[in-house]
Biopython code that builds the backbone (N, CA, C, O; Angstrom):
import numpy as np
from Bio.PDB.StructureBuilder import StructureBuilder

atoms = [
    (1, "UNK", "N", (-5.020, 7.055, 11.902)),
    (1, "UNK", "CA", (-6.397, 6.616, 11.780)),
    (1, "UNK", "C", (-6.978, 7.062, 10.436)),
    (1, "UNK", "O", (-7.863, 6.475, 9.814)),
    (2, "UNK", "N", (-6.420, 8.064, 10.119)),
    (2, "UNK", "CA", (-7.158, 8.685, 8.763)),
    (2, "UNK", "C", (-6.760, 7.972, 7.479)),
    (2, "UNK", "O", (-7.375, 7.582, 6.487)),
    (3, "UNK", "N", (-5.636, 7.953, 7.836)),
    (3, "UNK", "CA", (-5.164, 6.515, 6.666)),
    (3, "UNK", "C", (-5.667, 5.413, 6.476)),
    (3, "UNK", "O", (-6.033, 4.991, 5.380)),
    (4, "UNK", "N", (-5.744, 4.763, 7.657)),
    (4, "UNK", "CA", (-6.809, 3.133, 7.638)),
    (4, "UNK", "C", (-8.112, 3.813, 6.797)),
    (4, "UNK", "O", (-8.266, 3.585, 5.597)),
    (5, "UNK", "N", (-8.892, 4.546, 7.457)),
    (5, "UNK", "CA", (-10.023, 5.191, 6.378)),
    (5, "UNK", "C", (-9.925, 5.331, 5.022)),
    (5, "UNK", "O", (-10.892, 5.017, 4.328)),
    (6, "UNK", "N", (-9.156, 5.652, 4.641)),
    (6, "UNK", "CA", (-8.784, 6.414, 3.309)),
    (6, "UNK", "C", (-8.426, 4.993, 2.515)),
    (6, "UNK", "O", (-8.794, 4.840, 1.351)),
    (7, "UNK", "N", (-7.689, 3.977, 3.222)),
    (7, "UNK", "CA", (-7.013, 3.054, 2.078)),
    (7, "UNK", "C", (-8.440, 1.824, 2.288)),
    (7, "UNK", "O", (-8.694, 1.072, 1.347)),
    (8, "UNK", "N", (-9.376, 1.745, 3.763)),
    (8, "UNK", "CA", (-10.696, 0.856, 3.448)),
    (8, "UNK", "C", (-11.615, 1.730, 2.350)),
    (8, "UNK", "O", (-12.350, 1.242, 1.491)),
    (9, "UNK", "N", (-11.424, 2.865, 2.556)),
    (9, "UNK", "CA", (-12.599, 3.606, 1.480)),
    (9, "UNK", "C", (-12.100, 3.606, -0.339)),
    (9, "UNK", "O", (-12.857, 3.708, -1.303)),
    (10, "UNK", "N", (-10.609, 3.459, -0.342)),
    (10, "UNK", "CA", (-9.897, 3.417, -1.593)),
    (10, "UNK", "C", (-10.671, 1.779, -1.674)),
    (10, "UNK", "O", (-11.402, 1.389, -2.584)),
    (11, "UNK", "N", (-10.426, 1.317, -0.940)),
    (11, "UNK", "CA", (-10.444, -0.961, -1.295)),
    (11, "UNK", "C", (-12.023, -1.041, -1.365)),
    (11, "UNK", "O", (-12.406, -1.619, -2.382)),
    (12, "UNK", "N", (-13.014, -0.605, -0.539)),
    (12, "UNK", "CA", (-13.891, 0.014, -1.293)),
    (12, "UNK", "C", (-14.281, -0.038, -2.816)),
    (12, "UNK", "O", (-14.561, -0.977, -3.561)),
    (13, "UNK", "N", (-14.184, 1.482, -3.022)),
    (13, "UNK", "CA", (-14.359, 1.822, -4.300)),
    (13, "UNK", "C", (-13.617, 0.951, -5.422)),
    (13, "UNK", "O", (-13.988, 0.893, -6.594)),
    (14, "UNK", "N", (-12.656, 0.370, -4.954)),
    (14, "UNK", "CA", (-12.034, -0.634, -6.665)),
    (14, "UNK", "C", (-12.991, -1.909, -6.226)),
    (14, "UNK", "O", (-13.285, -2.692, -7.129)),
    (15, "UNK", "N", (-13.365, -2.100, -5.239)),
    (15, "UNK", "CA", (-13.974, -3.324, -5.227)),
    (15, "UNK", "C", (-15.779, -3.143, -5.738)),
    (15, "UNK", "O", (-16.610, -3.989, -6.066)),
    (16, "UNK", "N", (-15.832, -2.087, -5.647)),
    (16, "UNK", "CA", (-16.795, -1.559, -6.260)),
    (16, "UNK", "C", (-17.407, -1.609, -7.710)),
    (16, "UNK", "O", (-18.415, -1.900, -8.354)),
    (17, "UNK", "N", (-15.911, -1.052, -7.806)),
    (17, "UNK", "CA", (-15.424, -0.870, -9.690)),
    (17, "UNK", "C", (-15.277, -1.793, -10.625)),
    (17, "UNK", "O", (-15.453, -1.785, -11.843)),
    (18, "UNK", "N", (-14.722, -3.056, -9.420)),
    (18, "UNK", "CA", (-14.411, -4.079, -9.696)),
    (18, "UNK", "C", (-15.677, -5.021, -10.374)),
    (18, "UNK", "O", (-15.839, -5.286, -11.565)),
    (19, "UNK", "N", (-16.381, -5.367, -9.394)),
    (19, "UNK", "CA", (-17.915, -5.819, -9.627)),
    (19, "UNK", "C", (-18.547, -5.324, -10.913)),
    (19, "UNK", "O", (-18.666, -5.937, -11.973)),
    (20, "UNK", "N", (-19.050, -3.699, -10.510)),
    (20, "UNK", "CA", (-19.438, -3.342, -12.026)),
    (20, "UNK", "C", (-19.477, -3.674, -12.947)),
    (20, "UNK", "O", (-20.261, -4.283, -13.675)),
    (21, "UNK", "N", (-17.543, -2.809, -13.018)),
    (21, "UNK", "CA", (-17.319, -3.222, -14.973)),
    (21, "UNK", "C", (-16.655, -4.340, -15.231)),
    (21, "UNK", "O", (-16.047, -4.398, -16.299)),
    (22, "UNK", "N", (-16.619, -5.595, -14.216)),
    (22, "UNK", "CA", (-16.424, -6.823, -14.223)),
    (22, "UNK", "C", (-14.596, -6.709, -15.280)),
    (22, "UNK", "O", (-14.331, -7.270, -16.343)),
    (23, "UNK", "N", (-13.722, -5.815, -14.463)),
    (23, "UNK", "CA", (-12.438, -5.948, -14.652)),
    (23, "UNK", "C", (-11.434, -6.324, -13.236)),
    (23, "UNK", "O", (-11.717, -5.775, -12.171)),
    (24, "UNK", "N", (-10.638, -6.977, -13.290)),
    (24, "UNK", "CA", (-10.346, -6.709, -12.248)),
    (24, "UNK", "C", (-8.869, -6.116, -12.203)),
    (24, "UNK", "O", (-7.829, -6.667, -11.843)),
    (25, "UNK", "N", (-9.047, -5.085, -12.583)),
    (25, "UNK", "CA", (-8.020, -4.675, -12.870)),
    (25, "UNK", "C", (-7.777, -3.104, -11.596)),
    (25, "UNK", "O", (-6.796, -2.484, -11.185)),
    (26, "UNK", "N", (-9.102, -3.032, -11.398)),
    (26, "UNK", "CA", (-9.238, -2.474, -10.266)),
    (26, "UNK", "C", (-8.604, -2.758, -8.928)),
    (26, "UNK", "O", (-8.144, -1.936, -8.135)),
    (27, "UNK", "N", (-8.662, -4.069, -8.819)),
    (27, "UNK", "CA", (-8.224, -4.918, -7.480)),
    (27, "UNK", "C", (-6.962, -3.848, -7.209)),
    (27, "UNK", "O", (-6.903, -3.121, -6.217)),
    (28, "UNK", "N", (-5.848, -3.894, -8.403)),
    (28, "UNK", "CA", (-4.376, -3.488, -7.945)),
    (28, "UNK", "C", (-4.283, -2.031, -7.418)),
    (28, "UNK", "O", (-3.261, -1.525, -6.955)),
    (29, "UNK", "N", (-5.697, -1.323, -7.574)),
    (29, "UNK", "CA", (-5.276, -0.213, -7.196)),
    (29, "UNK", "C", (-4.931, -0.285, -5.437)),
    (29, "UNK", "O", (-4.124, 0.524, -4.979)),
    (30, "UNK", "N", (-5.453, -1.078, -4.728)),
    (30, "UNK", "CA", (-5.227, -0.434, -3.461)),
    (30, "UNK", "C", (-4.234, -1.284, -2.917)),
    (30, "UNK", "O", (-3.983, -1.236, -1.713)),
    (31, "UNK", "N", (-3.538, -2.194, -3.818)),
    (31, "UNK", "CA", (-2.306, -3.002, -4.066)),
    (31, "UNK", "C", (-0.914, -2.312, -4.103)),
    (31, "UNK", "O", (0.080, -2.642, -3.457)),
    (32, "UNK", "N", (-1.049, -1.206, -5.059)),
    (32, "UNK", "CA", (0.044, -0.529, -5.769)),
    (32, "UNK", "C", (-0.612, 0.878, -4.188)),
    (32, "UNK", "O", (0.348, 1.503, -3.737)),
    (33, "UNK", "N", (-1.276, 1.057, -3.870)),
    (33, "UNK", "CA", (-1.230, 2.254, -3.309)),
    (33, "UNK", "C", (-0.337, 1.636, -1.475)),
    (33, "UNK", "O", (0.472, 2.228, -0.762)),
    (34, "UNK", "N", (-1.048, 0.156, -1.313)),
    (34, "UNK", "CA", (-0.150, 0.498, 0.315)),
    (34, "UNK", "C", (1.311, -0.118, -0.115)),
    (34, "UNK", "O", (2.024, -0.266, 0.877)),
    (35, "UNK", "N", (2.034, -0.579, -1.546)),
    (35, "UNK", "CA", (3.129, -0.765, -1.505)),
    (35, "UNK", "C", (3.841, 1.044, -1.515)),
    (35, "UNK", "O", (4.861, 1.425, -0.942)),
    (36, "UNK", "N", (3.169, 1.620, -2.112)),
    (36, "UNK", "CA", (3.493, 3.002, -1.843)),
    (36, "UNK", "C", (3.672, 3.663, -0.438)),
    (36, "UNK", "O", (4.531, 4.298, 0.173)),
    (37, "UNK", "N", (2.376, 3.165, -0.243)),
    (37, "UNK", "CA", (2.326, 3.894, 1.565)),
    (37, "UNK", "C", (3.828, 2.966, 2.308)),
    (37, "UNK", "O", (3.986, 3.388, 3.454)),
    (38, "UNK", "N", (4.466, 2.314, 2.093)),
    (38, "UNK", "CA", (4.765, 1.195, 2.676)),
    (38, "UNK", "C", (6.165, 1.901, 2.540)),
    (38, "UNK", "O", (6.730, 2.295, 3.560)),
    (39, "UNK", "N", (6.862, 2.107, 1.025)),
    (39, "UNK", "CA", (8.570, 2.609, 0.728)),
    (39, "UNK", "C", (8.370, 4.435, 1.102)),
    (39, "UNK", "O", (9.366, 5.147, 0.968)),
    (40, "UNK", "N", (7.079, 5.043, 1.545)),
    (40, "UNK", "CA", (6.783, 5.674, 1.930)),
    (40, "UNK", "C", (7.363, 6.181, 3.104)),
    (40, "UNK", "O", (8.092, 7.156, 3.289)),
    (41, "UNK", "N", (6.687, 4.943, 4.213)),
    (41, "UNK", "CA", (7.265, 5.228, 5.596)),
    (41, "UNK", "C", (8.566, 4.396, 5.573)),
    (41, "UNK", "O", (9.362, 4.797, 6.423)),
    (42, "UNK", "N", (8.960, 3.461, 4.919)),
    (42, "UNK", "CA", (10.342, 3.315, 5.026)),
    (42, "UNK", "C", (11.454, 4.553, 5.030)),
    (42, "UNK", "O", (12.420, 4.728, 5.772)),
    (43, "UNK", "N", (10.883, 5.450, 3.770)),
    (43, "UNK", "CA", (12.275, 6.138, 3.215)),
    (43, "UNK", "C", (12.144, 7.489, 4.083)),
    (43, "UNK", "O", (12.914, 8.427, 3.878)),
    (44, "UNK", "N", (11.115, 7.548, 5.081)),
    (44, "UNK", "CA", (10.811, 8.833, 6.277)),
    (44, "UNK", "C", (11.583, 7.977, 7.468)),
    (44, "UNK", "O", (11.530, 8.485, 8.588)),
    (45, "UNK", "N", (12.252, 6.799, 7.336)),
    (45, "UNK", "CA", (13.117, 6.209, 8.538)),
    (45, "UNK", "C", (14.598, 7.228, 8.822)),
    (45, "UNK", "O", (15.274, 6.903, 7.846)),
    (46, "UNK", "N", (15.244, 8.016, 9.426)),
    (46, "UNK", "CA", (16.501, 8.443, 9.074)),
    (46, "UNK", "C", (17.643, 7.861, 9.175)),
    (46, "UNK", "O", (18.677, 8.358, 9.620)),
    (47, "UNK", "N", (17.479, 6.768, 8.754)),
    (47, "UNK", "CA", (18.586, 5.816, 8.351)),
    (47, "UNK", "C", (18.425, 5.938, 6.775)),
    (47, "UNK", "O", (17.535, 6.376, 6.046)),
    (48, "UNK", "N", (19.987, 5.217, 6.511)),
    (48, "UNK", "CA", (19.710, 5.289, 4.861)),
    (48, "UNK", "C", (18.763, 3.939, 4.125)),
    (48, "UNK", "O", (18.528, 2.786, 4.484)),
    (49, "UNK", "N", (18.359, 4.827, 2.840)),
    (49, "UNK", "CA", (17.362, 3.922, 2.901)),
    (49, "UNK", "C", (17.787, 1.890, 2.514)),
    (49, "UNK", "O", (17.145, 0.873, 2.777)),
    (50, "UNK", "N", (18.925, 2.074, 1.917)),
    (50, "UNK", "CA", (18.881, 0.231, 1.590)),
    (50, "UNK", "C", (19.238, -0.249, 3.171)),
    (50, "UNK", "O", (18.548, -1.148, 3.652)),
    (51, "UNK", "N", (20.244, 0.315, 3.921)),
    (51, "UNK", "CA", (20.131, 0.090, 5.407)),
    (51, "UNK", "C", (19.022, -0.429, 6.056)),
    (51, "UNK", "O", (19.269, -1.517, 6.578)),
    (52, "UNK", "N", (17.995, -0.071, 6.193)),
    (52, "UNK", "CA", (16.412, 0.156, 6.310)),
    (52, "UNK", "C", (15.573, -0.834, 5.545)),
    (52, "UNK", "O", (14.550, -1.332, 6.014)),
    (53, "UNK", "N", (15.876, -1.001, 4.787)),
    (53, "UNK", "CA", (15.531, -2.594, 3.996)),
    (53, "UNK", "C", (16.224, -3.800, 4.421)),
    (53, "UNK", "O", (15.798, -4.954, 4.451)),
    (54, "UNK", "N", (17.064, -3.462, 4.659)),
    (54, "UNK", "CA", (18.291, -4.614, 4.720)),
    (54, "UNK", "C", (17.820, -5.082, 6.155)),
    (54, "UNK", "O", (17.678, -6.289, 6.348)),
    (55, "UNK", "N", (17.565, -4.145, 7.204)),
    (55, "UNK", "CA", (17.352, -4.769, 8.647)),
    (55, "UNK", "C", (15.557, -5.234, 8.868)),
    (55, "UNK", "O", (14.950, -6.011, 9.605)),
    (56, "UNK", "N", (15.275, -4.488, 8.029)),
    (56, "UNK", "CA", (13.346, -5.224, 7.736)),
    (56, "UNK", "C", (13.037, -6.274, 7.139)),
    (56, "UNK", "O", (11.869, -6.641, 7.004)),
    (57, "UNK", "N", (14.279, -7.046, 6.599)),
    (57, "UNK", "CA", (14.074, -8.701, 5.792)),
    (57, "UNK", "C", (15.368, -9.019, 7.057)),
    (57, "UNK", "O", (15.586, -10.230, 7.106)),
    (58, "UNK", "N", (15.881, -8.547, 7.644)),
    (58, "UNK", "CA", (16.851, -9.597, 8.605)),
    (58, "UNK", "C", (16.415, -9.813, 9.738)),
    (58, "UNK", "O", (17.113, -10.423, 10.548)),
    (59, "UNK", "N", (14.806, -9.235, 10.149)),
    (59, "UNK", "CA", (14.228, -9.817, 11.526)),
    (59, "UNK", "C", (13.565, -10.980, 11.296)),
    (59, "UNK", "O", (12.727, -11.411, 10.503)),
    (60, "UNK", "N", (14.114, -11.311, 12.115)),
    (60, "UNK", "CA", (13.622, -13.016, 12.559)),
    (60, "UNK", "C", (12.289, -12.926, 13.633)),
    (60, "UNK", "O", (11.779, -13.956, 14.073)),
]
sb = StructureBuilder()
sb.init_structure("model")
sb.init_model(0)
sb.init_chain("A")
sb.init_seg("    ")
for serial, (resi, resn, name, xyz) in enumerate(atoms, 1):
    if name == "N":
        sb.init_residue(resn, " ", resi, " ")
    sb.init_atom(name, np.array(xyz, "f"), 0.0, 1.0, " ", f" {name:<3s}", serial, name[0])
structure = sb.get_structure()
């Protein structure tokens, strides 16, 4: 739960930032942060990690 918080309050603030200083270069921050959160909880799987990729693009 604290996470959902943290990454609406991150999307938030760039969207914030965004508006302002009329860049949007802001947008990617909370882009680049849940692809992080994302190889994150992949590579905490204890399987190895291309294993673990390999069966997360082979579900149908």
């Amino acid at each position: 739960m604290m996470t959902l918080i943290l990454m609406l309050a991150l999307t938030l603030f760039s969207l914030i930032f965004c508006l302002r200083k009329k860049k949007p270069q802001f947008l990617l921050i909370p882009v680049v942060t849940l692809l992080i959160y994302f190889v994150v909880q992949i590579a905490l799987v204890p399987a190895p990690f291309l294993e673990t990729i390999k069966f997360i693009f082979s579900l149908s």
